[in-house]
C-alpha positions, 0 to 999 in steps of 0.5 A, spaced: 500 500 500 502 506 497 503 512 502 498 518 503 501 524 502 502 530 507 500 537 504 503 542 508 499 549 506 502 557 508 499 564 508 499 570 511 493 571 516 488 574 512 489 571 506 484 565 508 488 559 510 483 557 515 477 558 510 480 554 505 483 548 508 477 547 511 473 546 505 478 542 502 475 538 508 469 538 507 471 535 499 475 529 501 471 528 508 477 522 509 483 527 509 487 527 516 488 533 519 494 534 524 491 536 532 497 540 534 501 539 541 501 546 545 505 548 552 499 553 554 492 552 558 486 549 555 482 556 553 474 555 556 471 550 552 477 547 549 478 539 549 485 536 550 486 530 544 481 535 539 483 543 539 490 541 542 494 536 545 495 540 552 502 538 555 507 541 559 513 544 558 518 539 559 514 533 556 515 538 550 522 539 550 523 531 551 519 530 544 523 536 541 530 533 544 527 526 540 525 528 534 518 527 536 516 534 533 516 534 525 516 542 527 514 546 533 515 555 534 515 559 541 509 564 542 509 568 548 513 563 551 508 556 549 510 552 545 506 550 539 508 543 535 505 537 530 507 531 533 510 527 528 507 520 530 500 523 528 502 524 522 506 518 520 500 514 523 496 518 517 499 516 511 502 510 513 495 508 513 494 510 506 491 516 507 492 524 505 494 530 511 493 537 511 497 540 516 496 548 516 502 550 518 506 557 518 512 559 514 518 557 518 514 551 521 513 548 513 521 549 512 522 545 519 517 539 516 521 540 508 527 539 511 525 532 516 520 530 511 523 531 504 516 527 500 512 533 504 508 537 498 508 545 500 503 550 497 503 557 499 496 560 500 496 568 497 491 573 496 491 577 490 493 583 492 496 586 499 491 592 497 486 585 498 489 583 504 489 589 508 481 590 506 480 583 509 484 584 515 480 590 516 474 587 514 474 583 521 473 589 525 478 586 531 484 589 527 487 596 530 492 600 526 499 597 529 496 590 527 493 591 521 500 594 518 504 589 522 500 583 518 501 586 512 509 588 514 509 580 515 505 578 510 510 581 504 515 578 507 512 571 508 510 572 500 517 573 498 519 566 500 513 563 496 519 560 491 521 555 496 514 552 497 511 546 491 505 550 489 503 557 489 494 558 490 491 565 489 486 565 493 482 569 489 476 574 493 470 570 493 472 563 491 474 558 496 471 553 492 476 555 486 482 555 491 479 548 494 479 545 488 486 547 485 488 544 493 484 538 490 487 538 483 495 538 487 494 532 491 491 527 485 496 529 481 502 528 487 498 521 487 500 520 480 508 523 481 512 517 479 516 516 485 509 515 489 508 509 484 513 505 484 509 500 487 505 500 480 511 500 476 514 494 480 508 490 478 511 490 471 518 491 472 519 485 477 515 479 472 520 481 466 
């Protein structure tokens, strides 16, 4: 049995990633999707094992020190990781996964994880960025020009990923169809089908 394929989607914040992943879910309901691993408390209505996987801090650094994180960060002094086991049970049973993952975090998995496929998520325009990030109404003027600061920056680094999705004003179907399109394409890369092949060259 062939391995699933491990997708890992970027983007800067407002561009749409949560939106989007979330509709390639609703597409493929047998995707995999990663539950990530975090040092901070549970929030008010938040589920150990569904929101986060809850652990302390030196359980953390026990998995970072043995490989068990296929990529983690620091944010106001909690760390935020995927935890490489989660993933390989995923694709080991056949299965794709999506992991929603920040720029600096897909590098991490590209580097433990060569056959991992990237895609940057943008937006057509930083002018549609902005118009996004304030049409949430929660952004104040230091935030939105930190985002777009970041965003820019984060864009700049899309030649390094796989693929590069235009997430398009008012068509998540589209970009979730191209994300689609990508991993049945990945499935039919020849290195992917050496089983196949072998189903030939091994009786000649």
């Amino acid at each position: 049995m062939s391995k699933g394929v491990l997708i890992v989607i970027s983007g800067p914040s407002g561009g749409g990633k949560g939106t989007v992943v979330r509709r390639v879910r609703e597409m493929l309901p047998d995707i995999g999707f990663s539950v990530s691993a975090t040092t901070r408390a549970p929030r008010e209505g938040e589920t150990d094992g569904s929101d986060y996987h809850f652990i302390g801090k030196d359980r953390f650094r026990e998995m970072i020190e043995n490989g068990e994180m296929l990529e983690y960060t620091v944010y106001c002094g909690n760390y935020y990781g995927t935890p490489r086991s989660e993933v390989e049970k995923v694709i080991g049973s056949g299965r794709d996964i999506i992991l929603e993952i920040e720029v600096d975090g897909a590098s991490q998995i590209k580097k433990k994880f060569p056959d991992a496929v990237t895609l940057m998520l943008i937006p057509p325009t930083l002018s549609e960025l902005e118009k996004r990030l304030r049409g949430r109404g929660s952004e104040t003027e230091d935030t939105v020009a930190s985002r777009l600061s970041r965003a820019a920056e984060e864009i700049k680094l899309a030649d390094i990923y796989d693929y590069v999705v235009v997430n398009e004003c008012d068509d998540i179907d589209g970009s979730a169809s191209v994300i689609c399109d990508i991993l049945t394409a990945e499935h039919h890369r020849s290195s992917r089908m050496k089983n196949e092949i072998n189903n030939f060259t091994d009786n000649h």
